[in-house]
Every structure is written in C-alpha cells, then in structure tokens.
C-alpha positions in Angstrom: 285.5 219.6 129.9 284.6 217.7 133.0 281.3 215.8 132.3 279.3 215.9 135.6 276.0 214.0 134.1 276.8 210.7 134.8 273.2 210.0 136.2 272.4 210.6 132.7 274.6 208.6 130.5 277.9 207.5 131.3 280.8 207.6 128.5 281.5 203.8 126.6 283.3 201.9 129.0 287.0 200.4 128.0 285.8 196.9 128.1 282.1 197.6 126.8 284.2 199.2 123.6 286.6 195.9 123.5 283.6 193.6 123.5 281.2 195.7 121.3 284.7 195.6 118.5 285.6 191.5 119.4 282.0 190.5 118.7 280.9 192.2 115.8 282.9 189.4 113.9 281.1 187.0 115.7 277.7 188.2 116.5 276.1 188.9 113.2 273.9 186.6 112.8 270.7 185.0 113.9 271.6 183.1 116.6 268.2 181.2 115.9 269.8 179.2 113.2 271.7 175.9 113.1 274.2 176.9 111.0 277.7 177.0 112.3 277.5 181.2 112.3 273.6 181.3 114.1 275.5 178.7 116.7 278.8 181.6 117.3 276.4 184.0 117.5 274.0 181.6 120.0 276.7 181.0 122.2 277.8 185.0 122.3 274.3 185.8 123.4 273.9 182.7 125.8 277.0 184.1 127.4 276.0 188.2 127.4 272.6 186.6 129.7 274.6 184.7 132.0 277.0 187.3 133.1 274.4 189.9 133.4 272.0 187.7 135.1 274.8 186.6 137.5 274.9 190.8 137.5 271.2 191.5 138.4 271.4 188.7 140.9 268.7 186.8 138.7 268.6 183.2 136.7 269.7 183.6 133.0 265.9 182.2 131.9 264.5 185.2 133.9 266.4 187.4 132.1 265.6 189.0 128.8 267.3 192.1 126.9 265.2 194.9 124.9 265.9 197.8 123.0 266.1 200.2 125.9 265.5 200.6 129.7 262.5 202.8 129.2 261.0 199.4 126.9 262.3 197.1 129.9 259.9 199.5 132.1 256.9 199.4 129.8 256.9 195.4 129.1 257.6 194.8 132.7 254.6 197.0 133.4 252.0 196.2 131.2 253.3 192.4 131.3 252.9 191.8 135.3 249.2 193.9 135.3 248.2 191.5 132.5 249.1 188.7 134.4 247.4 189.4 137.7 244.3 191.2 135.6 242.3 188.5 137.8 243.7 190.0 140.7 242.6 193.6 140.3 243.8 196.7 137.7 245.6 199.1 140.6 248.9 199.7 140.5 251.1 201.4 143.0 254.3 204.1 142.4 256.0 206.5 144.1 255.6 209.8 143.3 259.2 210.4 142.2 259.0 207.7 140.1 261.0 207.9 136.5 258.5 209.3 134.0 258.9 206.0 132.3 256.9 204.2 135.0 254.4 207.6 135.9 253.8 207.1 131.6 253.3 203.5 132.0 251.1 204.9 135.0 249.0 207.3 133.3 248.6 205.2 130.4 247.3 202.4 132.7 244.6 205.0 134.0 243.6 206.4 131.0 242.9 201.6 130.0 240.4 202.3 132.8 242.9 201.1 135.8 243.3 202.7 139.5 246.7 203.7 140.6 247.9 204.9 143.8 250.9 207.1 144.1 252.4 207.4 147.5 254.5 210.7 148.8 258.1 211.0 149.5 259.7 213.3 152.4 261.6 216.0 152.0 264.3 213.8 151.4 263.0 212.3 148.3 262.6 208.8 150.4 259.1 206.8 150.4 258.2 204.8 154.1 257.2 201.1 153.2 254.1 201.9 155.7 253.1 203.9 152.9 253.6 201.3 150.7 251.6 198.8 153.1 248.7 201.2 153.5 248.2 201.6 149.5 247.8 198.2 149.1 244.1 196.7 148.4 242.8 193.6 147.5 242.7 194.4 144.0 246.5 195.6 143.8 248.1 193.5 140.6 251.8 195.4 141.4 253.6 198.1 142.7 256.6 199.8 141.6 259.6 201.5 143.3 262.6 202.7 141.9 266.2 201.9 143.8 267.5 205.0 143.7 266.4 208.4 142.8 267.6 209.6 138.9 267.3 213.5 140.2 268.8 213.6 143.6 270.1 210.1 144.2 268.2 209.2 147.3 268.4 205.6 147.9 265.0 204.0 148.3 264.0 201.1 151.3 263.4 198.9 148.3 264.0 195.3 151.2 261.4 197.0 153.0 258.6 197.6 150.8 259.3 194.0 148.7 259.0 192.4 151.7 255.4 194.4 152.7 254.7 193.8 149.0 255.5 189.7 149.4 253.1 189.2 153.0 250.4 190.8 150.4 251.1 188.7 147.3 251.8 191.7 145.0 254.5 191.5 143.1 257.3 194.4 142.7 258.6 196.3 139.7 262.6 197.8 140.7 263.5 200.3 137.8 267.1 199.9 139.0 268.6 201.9 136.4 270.9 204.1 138.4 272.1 201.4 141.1 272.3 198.1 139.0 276.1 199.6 138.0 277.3 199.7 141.9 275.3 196.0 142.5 272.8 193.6 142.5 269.6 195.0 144.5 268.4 193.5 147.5 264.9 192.4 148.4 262.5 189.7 147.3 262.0 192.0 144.0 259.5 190.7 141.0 260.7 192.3 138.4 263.6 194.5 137.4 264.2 196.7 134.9 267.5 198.1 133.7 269.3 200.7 131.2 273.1 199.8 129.4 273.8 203.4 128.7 273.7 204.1 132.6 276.8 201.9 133.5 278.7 202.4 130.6 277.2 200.2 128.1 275.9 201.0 124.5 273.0 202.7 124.4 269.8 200.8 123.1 270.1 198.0 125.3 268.1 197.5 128.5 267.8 194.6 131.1 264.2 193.1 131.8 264.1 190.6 135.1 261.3 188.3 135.5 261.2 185.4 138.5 259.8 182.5 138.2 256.8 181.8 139.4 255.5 185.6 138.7 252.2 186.0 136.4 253.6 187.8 133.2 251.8 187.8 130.2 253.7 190.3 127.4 251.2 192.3 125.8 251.4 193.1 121.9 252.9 190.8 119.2 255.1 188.3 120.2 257.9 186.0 118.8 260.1 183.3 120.0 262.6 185.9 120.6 263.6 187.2 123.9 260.6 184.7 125.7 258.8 186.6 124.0 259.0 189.7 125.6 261.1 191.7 123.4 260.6 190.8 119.7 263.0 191.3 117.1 266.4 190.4 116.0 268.9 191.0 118.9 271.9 193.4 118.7 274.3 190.4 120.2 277.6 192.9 119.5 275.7 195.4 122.0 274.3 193.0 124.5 277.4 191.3 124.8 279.4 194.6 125.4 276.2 195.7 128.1 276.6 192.7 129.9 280.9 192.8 129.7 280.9 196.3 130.9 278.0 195.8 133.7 279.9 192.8 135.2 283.2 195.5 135.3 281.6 198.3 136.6 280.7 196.1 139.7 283.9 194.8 140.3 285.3 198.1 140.0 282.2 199.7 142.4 283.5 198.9 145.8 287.4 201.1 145.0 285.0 203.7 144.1 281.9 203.9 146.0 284.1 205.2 149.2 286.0 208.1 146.5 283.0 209.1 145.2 281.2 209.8 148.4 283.8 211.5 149.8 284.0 214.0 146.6 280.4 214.4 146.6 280.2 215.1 150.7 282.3 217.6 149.4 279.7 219.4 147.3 277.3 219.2 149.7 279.2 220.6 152.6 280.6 223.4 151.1 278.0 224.7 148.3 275.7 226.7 150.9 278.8 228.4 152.6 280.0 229.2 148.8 276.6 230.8 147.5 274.8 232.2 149.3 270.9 230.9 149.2 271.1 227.4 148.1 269.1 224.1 149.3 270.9 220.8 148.7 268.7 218.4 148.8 268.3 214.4 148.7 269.0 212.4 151.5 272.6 213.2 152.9 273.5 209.3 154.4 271.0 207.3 151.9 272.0 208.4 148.2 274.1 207.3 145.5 278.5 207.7 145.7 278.1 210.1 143.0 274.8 212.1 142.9 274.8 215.3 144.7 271.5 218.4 143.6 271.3 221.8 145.4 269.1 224.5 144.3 270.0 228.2 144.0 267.3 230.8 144.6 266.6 234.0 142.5 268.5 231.7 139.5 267.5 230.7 136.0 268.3 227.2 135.7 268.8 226.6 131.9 270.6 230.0 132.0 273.0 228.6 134.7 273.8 225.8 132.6 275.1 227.7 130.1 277.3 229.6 132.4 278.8 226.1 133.9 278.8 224.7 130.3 280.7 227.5 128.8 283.1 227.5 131.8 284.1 223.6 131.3 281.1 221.9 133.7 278.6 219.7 131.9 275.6 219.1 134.4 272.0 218.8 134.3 268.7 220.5 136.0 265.8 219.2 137.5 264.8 223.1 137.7 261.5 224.2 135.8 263.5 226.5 133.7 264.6 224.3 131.2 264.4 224.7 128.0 262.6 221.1 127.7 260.3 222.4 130.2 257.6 225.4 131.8 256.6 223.2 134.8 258.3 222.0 138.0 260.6 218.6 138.1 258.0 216.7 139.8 260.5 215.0 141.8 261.4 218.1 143.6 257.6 219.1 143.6 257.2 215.6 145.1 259.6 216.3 148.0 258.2 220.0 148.6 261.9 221.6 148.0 263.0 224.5 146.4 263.1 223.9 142.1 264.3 227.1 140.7 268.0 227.2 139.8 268.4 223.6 140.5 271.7 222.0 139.4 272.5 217.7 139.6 275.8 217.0 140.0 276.5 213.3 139.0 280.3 211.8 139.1 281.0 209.3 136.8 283.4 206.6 138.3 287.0 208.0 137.5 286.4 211.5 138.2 289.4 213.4 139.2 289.2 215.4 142.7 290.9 217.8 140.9 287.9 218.4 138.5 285.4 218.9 141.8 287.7 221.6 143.4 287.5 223.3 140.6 283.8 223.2 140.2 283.8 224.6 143.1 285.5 227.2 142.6 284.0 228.0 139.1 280.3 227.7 140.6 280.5 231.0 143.4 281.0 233.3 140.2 278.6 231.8 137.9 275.6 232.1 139.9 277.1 235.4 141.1 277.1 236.1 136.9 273.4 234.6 136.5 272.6 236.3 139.2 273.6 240.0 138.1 272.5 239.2 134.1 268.4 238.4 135.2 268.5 242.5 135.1 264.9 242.2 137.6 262.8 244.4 136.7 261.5 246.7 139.7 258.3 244.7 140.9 254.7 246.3 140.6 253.7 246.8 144.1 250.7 248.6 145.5 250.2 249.1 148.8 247.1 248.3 150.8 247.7 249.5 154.3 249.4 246.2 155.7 249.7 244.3 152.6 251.8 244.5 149.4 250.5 243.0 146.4 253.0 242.1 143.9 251.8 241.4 140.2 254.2 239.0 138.5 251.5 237.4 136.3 252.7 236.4 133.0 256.6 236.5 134.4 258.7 232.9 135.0 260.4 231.2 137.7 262.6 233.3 139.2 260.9 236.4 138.6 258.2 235.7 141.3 260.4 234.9 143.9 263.1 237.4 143.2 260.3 240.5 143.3 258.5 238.6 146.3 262.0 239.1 148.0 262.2 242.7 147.4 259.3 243.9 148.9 259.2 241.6 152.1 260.9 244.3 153.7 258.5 247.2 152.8 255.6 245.6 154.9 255.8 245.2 158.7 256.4 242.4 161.1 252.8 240.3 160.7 252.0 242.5 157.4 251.3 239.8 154.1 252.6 240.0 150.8 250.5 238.8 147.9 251.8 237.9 145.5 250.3 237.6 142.2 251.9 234.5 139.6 250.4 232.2 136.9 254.0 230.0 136.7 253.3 226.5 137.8 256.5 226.4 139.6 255.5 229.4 142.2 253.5 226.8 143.9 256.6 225.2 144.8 259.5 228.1 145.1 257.5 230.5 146.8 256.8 228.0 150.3 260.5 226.9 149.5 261.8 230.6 150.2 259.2 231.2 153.3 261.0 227.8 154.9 264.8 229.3 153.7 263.8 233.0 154.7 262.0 232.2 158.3 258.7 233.8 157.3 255.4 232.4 157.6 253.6 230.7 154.0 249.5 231.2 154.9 248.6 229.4 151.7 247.5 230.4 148.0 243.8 231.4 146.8 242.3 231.4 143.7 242.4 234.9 141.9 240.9 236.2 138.6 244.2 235.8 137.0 246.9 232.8 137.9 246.6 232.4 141.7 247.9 234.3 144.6 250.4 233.5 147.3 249.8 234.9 150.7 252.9 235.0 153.1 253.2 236.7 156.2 255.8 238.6 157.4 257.1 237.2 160.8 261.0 238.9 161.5 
C-alpha cells in the first residue's frame, strides 16, 4: 500500500517511537510531586516544553500541551474571547477554516457573539484587506489557519498578523499542517497545533500563548498545564510529540524541495491523463506535499474504493462521502468543482516510485468509476428552446452527468434547466459551465429543490 493521507495523520515517527518506549520508564508519574520519581518525570516534561517551544518559535511558559489539537483550538478560542470580553464578542475566520475553529465559531454565535467570515479566491487564499476591512471596534480575535488541510494553500498569515497588530486584535494560527516543515512567521497571538500531524502520537496537541495577550481559560481549572488544560499529563506522549516535532524540522528542508517536485508532478500531468479534472489550490503557495483535483461525472467515495483496492490510500473533500451529503465547504468556499474530489498528501519519505505509479493506476480507475455509475438516461422534456432535466431526488454526479447529456440537444443560446435538490449542485453545476465554456444564468427557486438555468453558448 502507498498511504497518500499524510494531511491526515502521518505514520509514528522513528524517533517519536524511541522516545514514547525510553520514557515510559521515566515518565509515570506526577511530575507535581517532590519525590525523587514526580522530579524524573518533572524534568522529562520540562524538557518535551522546551524543545517544542524552541519548535513553535514560542517561550517554554507560553507553551502548554492538551489532549488534542482540536482542544488546543477550542481553549485557545474561547480563552482569548474571554479575555478581551471588554473589548467586544466578534470574532473573525476564514471561510476555509478547519471545522474545529467554524465549531468554535458557531458555538460562539449561538453564546450570543458576532462573527465575520471572510472569502477566499479560487485559490483557497484569503487577502489581508479582507482581513483589515472585517475588523471593528468590538473585534476580541481573529483566526487564520497557515495552510489549507484540504488543498494545501499556504495562507499570508505575516500579512494579516500584522493588520491584526496596528488594530490591537490578537491572532489565533491553527498551524496544524505547517508547524511540521517550521516555525510560522508573523507577530501571531496564539497558536494551536496537532502531534498526530508530524508524526507524533495522537492525543497530544500544542497550545501557544504570548505574553502579554488577555487569556482567561474558561471551564474548571487546575494548576496543571497554566491552567489551560487540566489533568494528569501523558509525559511518555508529550515527550515523544515534542522529540519527533523537533526531527521532522530538521529533516524539512531535504524534503521540502522532493516533495514539491513529486507533487508538481501530479498536478501537471493529472488533466492530460483524465480527461475532465480541475486541480485546484494554489499552484506556487501550498504545502511540499499536498496536491487535490477534482474529476467530473465521478462518485467520490466510490473512487476511493477503486484507489484503495488498487494499493492508494487517499482522501476526499468531495460531497460524496460516506461521512457526508453536502459539499466540503472549503471547495464551496473557493467556488471549484467538488464532485469526484481526490487529496493527494505525501508523507515525507515517499518513494517517486509510488507517485508514478499512482499515476498510472488513476487514468483506469476513474475510467472504471466512470463506466460502473450505469447513468440512467435523463428525463428531459422539451419546451421549444429549453430542456428541463428532472434529477430531483438523485446525488452528486447524477445532476451534472444528465445536465451533460442534453446540452447538446438544445441550440446555441437555448437553456437547460435543470431540476436537483443535492446541495452540492449549487456548486458542480457553475463548476462544469466554467470547465465546458457555457454560460451559468443563475438558479431560481422551484416547487421542488431548485433549478439551475445555463445557457448554451458553443
């Protein structure tokens, strides 16, 4: 198998799984005692902060671990709003934000706060103008991830820190994918991290506070952690996350320039392999490793299985997950095309070998996925110089697929209507008009789902 979901969770790194073994000897007890033990154990987890604050490009007393990255997220969050309540309750994030933060979002709305969310382009980017024109004089923080989790699209994170810094609002980094390749740069607030990403255990995550930023932890506290993160500490897995972080990055700078190369490969040759496909994410700003393209008239989870079966483990932004019905809304965010979509995300190490033959592999399995969706010949009737195609009650790629098939039937500046109560038709169907050349006129309400009017221009 070659596992191509590195953006996801990267395999135990060889010195995370020394360190995790060496200090489980060492690190079992509570390293707030005196006793000789609580002192070993003291001195393991005094050492884990260091390294990984030296890591994050942080002080060691700004640094506290929690159970996860997603946790790091919501007590970063909720701490920094609580400590500028006097300030105001808005809060700002991107729209391609990771669901931990748009949760963290939503649940700050639903408290009775304001939030902003500002678009991204096509590339997945935000512009720190954006950024500058969101904020108000109630705005307590603003979040911004460093890179993209679904298409890897590195975000102007110096930019918008510094907008946010001439305003006096603080901001959140959820630098889970990039912390791995390096420390990130900007007069950031707050950072928030994930083990599991860089090759640490899971179950540990990295929460960054500077000085001199109002935090106040919300919830039941201890003397654990600053407070932040109550509970005993898993020392053996904190000193293994912060062993494997500080080897990742020395080992980021042989690989960043491999990496790149193999997924410049991907992107370059995927559209002249199969035929109808949009890569997307920024092609110069974006992770080493992190390459997504999206294959029209293709089930997504169905897809999967094909790669899976035939050694590939990826993942899917698509709507047709199993874990799903509705869009990614990071490709809704950036207005591409979501049906059939397939991340691609090299773990450091990779073997060229293993891309060649993904791509080599991939032609025939969309080919297969392709062939198996067995379409069913759309309902059409005709209305002098409009088709209306009924594909209520029928999943992404149905609607595009039958929309595809009659095009043809109607002539040059006829319309097609077409007829779909599948969320991600509000997406796909403008994404084929801007592959296909033709002309998107817009959606209207109809007594069932909603109908899409394009407009047949060659």
């Amino acid at each position: 198998m070659a596992y191509f979901d590195a953006a996801s969770a990267v395999p135990l790194h060889p010195v995370a799984r020394q360190a995790l073994q060496a200090s489980l000897d060492e690190g079992w007890a509570d390293p707030a005692r005196l006793h000789r033990e609580g002192r070993r154990a003291r001195l393991l987890l005094d050492a884990a902060r260091e390294a990984a604050a030296e890591a994050a490009g942080c002080r060691p007393d700004e640094l506290t671990f929690t159970p996860s990255g997603t946790r790091a997220v919501h007590t970063g969050i909720a701490g920094a709003l609580a400590g500028r309540r006097r300030t105001g309750r808005h809060l700002i994030v991107s729209a391609v934000e990771h669901s931990s933060v748009l949760h963290s979002a939503e649940a700050h709305e639903a408290d009775g706060g304001t939030a902003t969310r500002v678009a991204v382009d096509r590339a997945g980017a935000v512009d720190p103008a954006a950024y500058a024109a969101a904020l108000r004089p109630d705005t307590a923080l603003a979040c911004l991830q460093s890179a993209n989790h679904e298409v890897g699209t590195v975000q102007p994170v110096a930019a918008v820190a510094e907008v946010c810094r001439q305003a006096g609002v603080p901001l959140l980094v959820d630098a889970a994918q990039s912390l791995g390749w390096g420390p990130v740069e900007g007069a950031w607030s707050v950072l928030a991290a994930s083990a599991h990403k860089w090759g640490g255990p899971p179950g540990v995550g990295l929460l960054a506070v500077r000085k001199g930023v109002r935090f106040a932890a919300q919830g039941p506290v201890d003397e654990r952690e600053s407070g932040r993160a109550p509970g005993f500490e898993n020392i053996p897995a904190i000193v293994a996350a912060a062993a494997s972080l500080r080897a990742v990055q020395a080992e980021a700078a042989g690989e960043v320039r491999r990496l790149h190369e193999l997924t410049e490969r991907i992107r370059a040759r995927v559209p002249h392999l199969v035929p109808d496909v949009e890569v997307v994410g920024d092609p110069v700003r974006r992770l080493p490793g992190v390459v997504t393209f999206s294959c029209l008239y293709v089930d997504g989870e169905t897809l999967l299985h094909e790669l899976d079966r035939a050694g590939f483990s990826v993942s899917s932004g698509s709507s047709c997950t199993s874990s799903t019905l509705t869009p990614s809304h990071v490709l809704k965010a950036m207005g591409v095309l979501s049906e059939g979509n397939v991340r691609v995300s090299l773990a450091p190490g990779t073997p060229a070998e293993d891309v060649e033959r993904f791509l080599q592999v991939l032609p025939g399995a969309v080919a297969g996925v392709r062939e198996k969706l067995g379409v069913p010949a759309p309902v059409a009737v005709v209305h002098r110089d409009e088709i209306v195609v009924d594909a209520l009650g029928k999943r992404c790629p149905i609607p595009v697929i039958e929309l595809a098939k009659v095009i043809g039937d109607v002539p040059v500046g006829g319309t097609v209507r077409v007829l779909s109560d599948d969320e991600a038709a509000r997406l796909d169907i403008p994404a084929w008009c801007d592959m296909r050349g033709q002309e998107y006129v817009g959606e209207e309400p109809a007594a069932q789902g909603t109908a899409y009017v394009i407009r047949r221009t060659s």
